[in-house]
N, C-alpha and C positions, 0 to 999 in steps of 0.2 A: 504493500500500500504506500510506503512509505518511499518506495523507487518512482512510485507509478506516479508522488504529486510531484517529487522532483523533476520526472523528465518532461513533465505538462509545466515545470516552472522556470524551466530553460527553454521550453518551445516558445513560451511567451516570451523570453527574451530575447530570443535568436529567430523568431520564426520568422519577422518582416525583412531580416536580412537574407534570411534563406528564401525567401519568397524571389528577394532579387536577383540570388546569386542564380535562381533557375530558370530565370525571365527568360525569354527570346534575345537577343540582339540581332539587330539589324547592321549589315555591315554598311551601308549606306549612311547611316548614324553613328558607330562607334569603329566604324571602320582604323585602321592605324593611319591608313593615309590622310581619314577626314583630320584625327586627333592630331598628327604631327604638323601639319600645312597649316591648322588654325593655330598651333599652336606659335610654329614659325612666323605666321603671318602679323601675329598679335605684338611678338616680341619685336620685328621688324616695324611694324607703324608706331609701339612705342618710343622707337629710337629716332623716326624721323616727325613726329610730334613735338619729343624733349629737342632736337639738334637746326631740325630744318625750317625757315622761316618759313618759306614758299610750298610747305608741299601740307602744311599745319591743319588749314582748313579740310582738305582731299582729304587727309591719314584722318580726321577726325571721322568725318562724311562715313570712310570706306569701313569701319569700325560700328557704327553706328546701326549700318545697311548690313555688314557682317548677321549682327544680331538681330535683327529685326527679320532679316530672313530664317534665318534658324527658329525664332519662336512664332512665323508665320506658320512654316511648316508644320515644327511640332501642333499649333492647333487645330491648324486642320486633318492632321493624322489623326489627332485624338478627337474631335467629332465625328471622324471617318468610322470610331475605333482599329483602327491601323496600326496605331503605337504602344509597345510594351511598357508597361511600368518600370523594365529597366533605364529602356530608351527615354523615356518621359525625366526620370532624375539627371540622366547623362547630358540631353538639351538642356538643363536649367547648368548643368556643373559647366558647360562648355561655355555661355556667354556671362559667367560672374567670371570673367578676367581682370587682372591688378588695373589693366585702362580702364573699362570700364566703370570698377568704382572710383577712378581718380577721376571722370568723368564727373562722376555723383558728386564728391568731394567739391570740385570744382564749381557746379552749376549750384551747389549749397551757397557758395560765398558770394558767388554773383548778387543769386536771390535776394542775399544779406545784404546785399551793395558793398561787399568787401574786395580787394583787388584781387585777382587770381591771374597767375600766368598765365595759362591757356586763356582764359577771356580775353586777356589784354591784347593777342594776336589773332582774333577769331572776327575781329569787326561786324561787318554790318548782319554774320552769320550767329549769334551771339544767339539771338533770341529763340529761330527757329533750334539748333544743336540743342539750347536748353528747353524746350518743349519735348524734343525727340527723344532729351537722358529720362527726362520727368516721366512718357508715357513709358520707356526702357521697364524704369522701376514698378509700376506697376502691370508691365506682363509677366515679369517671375512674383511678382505676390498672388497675382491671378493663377498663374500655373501652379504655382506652390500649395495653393489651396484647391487647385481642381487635382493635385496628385493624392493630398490627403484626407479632404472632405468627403467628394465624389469619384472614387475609386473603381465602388462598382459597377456605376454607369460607364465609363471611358475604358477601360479594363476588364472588361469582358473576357470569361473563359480563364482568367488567370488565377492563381492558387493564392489564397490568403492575401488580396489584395489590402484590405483594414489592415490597421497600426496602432497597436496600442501604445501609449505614452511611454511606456519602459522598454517595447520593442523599436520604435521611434529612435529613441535616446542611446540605444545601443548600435544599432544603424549609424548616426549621426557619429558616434564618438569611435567607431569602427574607419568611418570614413575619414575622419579626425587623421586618425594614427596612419592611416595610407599617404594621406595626403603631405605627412607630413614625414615620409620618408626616407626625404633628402634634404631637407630643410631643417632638419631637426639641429645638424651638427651646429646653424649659423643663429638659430634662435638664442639659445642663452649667451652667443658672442655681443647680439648690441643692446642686453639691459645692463653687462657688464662694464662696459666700457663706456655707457651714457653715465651710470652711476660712478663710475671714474674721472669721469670726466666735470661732472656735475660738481663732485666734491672739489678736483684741484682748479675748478672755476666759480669757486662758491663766490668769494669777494666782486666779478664780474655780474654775476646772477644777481647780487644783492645792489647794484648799481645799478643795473639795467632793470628789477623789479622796482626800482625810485620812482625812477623816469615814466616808467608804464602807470603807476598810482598818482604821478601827478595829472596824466591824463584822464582821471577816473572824473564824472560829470556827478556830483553828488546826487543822490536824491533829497528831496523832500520829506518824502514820507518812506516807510519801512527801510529808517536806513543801519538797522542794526542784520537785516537780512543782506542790503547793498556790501555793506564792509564783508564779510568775510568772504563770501562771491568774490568779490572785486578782488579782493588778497589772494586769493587760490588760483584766480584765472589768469592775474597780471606773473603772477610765482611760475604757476607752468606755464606760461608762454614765455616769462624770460627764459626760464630753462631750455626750451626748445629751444628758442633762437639765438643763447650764445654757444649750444653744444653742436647743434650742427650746420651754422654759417661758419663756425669754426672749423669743423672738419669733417666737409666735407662727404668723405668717404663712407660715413654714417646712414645717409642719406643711399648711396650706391646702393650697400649691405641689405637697408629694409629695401630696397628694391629689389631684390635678387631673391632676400628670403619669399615676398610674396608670387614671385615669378616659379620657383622652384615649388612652393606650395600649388601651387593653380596647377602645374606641370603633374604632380605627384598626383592630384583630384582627378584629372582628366586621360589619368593613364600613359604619359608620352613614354615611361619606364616599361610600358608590356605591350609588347607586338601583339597579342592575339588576347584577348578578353574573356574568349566562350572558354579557355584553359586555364585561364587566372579563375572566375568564379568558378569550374567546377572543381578546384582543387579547395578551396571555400568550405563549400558544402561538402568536402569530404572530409576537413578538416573537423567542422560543426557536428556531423556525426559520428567522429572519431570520439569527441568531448563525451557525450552522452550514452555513447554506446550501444547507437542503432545502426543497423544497416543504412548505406547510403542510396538514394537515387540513384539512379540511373542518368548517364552524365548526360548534358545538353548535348546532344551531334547534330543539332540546324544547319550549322555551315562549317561542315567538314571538309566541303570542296573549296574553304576561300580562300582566296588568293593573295594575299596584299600587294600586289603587283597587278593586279587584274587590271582591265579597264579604264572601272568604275572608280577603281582608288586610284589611279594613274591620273585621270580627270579631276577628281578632288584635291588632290596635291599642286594641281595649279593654280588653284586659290595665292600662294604663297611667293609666286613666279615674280608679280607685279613689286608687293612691296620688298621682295628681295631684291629686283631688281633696282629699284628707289636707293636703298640701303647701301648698293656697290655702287652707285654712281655717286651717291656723297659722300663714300669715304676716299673713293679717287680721287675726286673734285677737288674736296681738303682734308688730303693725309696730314697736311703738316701741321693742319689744327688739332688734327686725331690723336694722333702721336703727342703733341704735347696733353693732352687731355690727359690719357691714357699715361702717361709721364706722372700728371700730378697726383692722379690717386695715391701712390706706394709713396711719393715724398711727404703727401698729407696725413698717412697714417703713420712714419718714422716721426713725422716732427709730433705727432700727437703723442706718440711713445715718451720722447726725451721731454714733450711737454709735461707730462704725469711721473714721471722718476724725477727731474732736475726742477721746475718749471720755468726752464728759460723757451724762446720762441713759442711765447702767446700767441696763435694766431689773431686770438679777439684785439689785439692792440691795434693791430694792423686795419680791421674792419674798423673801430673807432676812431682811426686815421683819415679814414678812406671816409666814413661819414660826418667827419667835421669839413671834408675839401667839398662836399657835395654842394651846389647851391639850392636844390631840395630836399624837402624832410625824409628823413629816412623810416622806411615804412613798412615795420615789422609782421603784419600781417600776412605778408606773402610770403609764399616761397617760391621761387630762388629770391634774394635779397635784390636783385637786380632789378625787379620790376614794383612797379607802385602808383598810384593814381595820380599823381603828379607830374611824371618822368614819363615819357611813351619813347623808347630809341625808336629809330629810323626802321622802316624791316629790315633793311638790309642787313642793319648791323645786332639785330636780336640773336640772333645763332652765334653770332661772336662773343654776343655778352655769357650765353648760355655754355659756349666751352669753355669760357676761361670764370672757372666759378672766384677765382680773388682778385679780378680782376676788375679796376676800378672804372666807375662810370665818368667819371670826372674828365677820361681821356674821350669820349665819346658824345658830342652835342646833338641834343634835339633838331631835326631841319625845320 
C-alpha cells in the first residue's frame, strides 16, 4: 500500500514532465537546423544592433518578424490542433531570447520617458517597434495560458495533458537545470566580482549615491514612505553604474551568461531531441521502478541535413552575412575592442589587490570635460537625452566603451 501511494506521488510529480518527454516533435519545429540558425541568427542581429548604426533599425525589424512568425504559426497549429504540447513549450522557449527581452527592457524606459540606447537610434521607428515589443508580450502570456488553462481542447489525443502545480514546478525547475548547463560555470563569477568590486568602490558609490539624493524631488505628503524608496533606489543604481561603467567587461559576462542560458533552453547542445527525451523517460522510470515506455520512433528516418532543415538554416545566411561585412569593414575597431576586454579585466584585478588604476577616476574626468549632464540612466554611458552623436559616429562611440564624448561634436 504503502509503494502503491508512493509511486502515485512521484507520478504527480514527474508525470507533466513525462507527458512531455513522450510528446510528438515535429522536426519542422525543433528541428536542429531550425534551433541552431535561430539561434545563430539571434546572436548575429544582437551584434549588429549593439555595433552597427545603419543596419539598427533592419536587425531590430528582422527580430521582431522572426517572432511574430513563429507565434503566428504556432496558433494556428494549435487551432488547427496540429501542434504537440511539446512543440507548443518549445515555440514559447525559442522567441524569449536575451534580445528580445532587452527589447522589453528597453520599450519599458521609453514608456517611462527614460533614455534608452536602442531608442535613441531607432527615430521616427520608435513608436510602431514599441507597439510590436508591447503586442510581443502578450502573445506568450496568451500562449502560456492556452498551454496551461486549455490543454485539452488544443491537445487532443495527448497523455496527461493537465498540470498540476507540483508537477508544473518540477517541469519548470527540470528545465531550470538544463538550461543552465553551461552557464552554470559563469553564474557565480559576476555576483563575485560585482561584490568585489562594490566593496573596493564603496567611497565612489557613497559619492555618486550624494549626487543621485540631491536629485530626489521631495514629496509632500507620505514622505516617510519617499525617503527610504529614494535611498534604496539612488544606492542600487549608484552601484550599478560605478561597477560596471567601470568595467566594462561585466556587462560582456551577463551577456554571455544569458546567451549561453537561452542556448542550453532551446537545445543548441543536442542534435536530435526525440533521443534526449527518450532517454528522460527512461531515466524517470529507472527512479520508480517501473517498466519504461516504449521509446518515441516518429522520426527515425530524420535527417538533419534533409531538405527541410537545409532551408531552415538559411534563416541565419542574411544576418551572418551582415556580421562578416562589418567586421571586415572595421577590423581595426574590432580588434581594438576585443583588445580592451582582457586589459579591462587585468586593470580591474590590480584595481581590487592594490587599488591603484580607478577606472571611475577617469569617467569622472571624462564627465567634468563634458559640456552636458551626464546621465546615468542609460546604458552605455555614452548616450543621454541631451547629447544625440551624429549616426555616423554612434558605433564608434559604442566600440570604444572609455572613450570620451568630448572628442566627438553634435552636427
Amino acid at each position: 500500500m504503502s509503494s502503491a501511494n508512493s509511486s502515485a506521488g512521484l507520478d504527480l510529480i514527474t508525470g507533466y514532465l513525462e507527458c512531455i518527454a513522450e510528446s510528438d516533435r515535429d522536426p519542422d519545429v525543433q528541428g536542429y537546423a531550425v534551433r541552431l540558425s535561430t539561434f545563430i541568427a539571434n546572436v548575429c542581429l544582437a551584434i549588429l544592433v549593439t555595433w552597427s548604426a545603419e543596419d539598427v533599425q533592419e536587425s531590430v525589424y528582422v527580430i521582431l518578424i522572426q517572432v511574430y512568425t513563429i507565434m503566428l504559426a504556432t496558433f494556428i497549429s494549435l487551432w488547427r490542433q496540429k501542434l504537440s504540447i511539446a512543440d507548443a513549450h518549445f515555440a514559447l522557449s525559442l522567441t524569449i531570447s536575451p534580445l528580445s527581452i532587452y527589447f522589453i527592457y528597453s520599450t519599458t524606459r521609453w514608456m517611462l520617458n527614460k533614455s534608452s540606447n536602442l531608442y535613441s537610434r531607432l527615430g521616427k521607428s520608435s513608436r510602431m517597434i514599441a507597439f510590436l515589443t508591447v503586442v510581443m508580450v502578450v502573445q506568450w502570456i496568451v500562449l502560456d495560458i492556452i498551454i496551461y488553462a486549455a490543454p485539452d481542447h488544443v491537445f487532443k489525443g495527448q497523455r496527461c495533458t493537465s498540470a498540476s502545480f507540483v508537477g508544473w514546478l518540477f517541469y519548470r525547475i527540470f528545465k531550470t537545470t538544463v538550461s543552465l548547463n553551461f552557464s552554470f560555470i559563469f553564474i557565480p563569477v559576476f555576483p563575485f566580482m560585482y561584490i568585489l568590486y562594490s566593496i573596493r568602490h564603496i567611497m565612489d558609490i557613497i559619492r555618486e549615491h550624494r549626487r543621485h539624493q540631491k536629485k530626489v524631488k521631495k514629496w509632500r505628503l507620505f514622505r516617510f514612505v519617499q525617503v527610504p524608496w529614494a535611498f534604496m533606489r539612488s544606492w542600487t543604481l549608484s552601484n550599478w553604474i560605478v561597477v560596471t561603467y567601470s568595467h566594462r567587461w561585466m556587462i560582456f559576462l551577463l551577456v554571455l551568461i544569458a546567451y549561453l542560458t537561452w542556448a542550453g533552453g532551446v537545445g543548441v547542445w543536442i542534435p536530435d531531441f526525440t533521443v534526449y527525451w527518450n532517454n528522460v523517460v527512461v531515466i524517470l522510470h529507472e527512479d520508480d521502478g517501473s517498466p519504461a515506455p516504449p521509446p518515441n520512433n516518429a522520426h527515425d528516418d530524420f535527417d538533419p541535413f534533409s531538405f527541410g532543415q537545409l532551408l531552415a538554416a538559411t534563416v541565419a545566411l542574411q544576418p551572418l552575412f551582415e556580421v562578416c561585412k562589418l567586421t571586415v569593414c572595421r577590423r581595426r575597431d574590432l580588434w581594438r575592442t576585443v583588445a580592451y576586454y582582457p586589459k579591462s579585466l587585468f586593470n580591474g584585478i590590480v584595481f581590487i589587490v592594490t587599488g591603484h588604476r580607478n577606472p571611475w577616476k577617469k569617467i569622472l574626468k571624462e564627465r567634468e570635460e563634458r559640456s552636458t549632464p551626464f546621465d546615468h540612466d542609460a546604458l552605455p554611458m555614452h548616450y543621454d537625452k541631451e547629447y544625440k552623436p551624429r549616426p555616423e559616429t554612434v558605433h564608434v562611440l559604442n566600440m570604444y566603451p572609455m572613450r570620451s564624448n568630448s572628442d566627438v561634436r553634435p552636427s
